[in-house]
Structure formats: structure tokens, C-alpha cells
N, C-alpha and C positions, 0 to 999 in steps of 0.2 A: 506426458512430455517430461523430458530432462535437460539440462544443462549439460552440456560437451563442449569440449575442446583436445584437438588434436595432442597428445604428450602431456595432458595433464591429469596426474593419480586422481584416484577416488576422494582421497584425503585432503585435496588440494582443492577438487572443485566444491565442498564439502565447505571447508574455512572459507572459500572465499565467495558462495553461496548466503552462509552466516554473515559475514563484513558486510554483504551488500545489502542483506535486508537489515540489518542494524543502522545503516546510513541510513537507508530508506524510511525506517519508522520516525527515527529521530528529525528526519526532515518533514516530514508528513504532520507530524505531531507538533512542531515549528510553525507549520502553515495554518493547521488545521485551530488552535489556539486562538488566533486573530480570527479565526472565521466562528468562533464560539461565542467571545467574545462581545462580539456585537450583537447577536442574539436579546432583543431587548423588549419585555411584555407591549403589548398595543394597545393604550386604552379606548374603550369603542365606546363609550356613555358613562353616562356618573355611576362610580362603583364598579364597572364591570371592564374587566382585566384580563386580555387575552396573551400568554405564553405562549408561545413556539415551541410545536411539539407536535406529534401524532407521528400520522402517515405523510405529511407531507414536508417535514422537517426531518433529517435524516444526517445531523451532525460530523457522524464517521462515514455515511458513504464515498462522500468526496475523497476524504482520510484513506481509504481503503482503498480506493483506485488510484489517487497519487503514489501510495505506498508501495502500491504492486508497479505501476509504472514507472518509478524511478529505481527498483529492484532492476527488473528486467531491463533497462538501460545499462545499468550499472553491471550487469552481467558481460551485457553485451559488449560496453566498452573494455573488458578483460579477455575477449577476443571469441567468449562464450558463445553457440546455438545451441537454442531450442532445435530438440528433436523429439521424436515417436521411441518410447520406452519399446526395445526388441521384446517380440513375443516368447517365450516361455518354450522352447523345445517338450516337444514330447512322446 
């Protein structure tokens, strides 16, 4: 898939492809902070101290899907569609 828009250069959707995921991270990484944040050990008996972590703790997941979803907004709201990259003549 690519990013299109009608009359808009290579070069254009390119820079503004960059701007959008540059929003995007910086906001992602805004939200994603507060949610790290609180992340805070468990104590379960005397002495024994349980972290957040493994397989079921997954701090940048959510990060990652915000990020990509507020890209692809932010495309969209530039008047952008997602399309199917044309196949390769040959």
C-alpha cells in the first residue's frame, strides 16, 4: 500500500508523509509516558516483589498502534488514500 493524492509530486507526499509520522511519534510518546509511568512493582508477601514485565506487559504496543493510527489519520486528513502499490510491468 501507498499514500496518493490526486496532483500531488512524489516529493510532496514524501515531506508530508515525514510531518505526519513525526506528529504521530511525538504524540504517541506524550500518551504513552503516562501509561509507563504508573507501571508500579506488586508486592505479593514479605520480601517478594513482582514487576511488570514479560509477555503480558507490552509497554510500546499500545504506543505502536496509536502511532500508526494517528499517522494514518493525519494522512488522511491531507486529503491522502491508501492504495495497492501498481504491479511492476514486465
Amino acid at each position: 500500500m501507498q499514500w496518493a493524492k490526486p496532483d500531488a509530486a512524489p516529493e510532496q507526499i514524501s515531506a508530508d508523509d515525514q510531518a505526519c509520522r513525526g506528529a504521530a511519534w511525538r504524540e504517541a510518546q506524550f500518551h504513552s509516558y503516562g501509561a509507563q509511568t504508573r507501571m508500579q512493582p506488586v508486592v505479593v508477601g514479605p520480601g517478594q516483589v513482582i514487576w511488570p514485565s514479560g509477555p503480558f506487559v507490552d509497554p510500546y504496543g499500545d504506543q505502536l498502534l496509536m502511532e500508526n493510527r494517528l499517522a494514518q489519520f493525519c494522512m488522511e486528513s491531507k486529503g491522502y488514500q491508501l492504495v495497492p502499490v501498481p504491479k511492476p510491468k514486465q
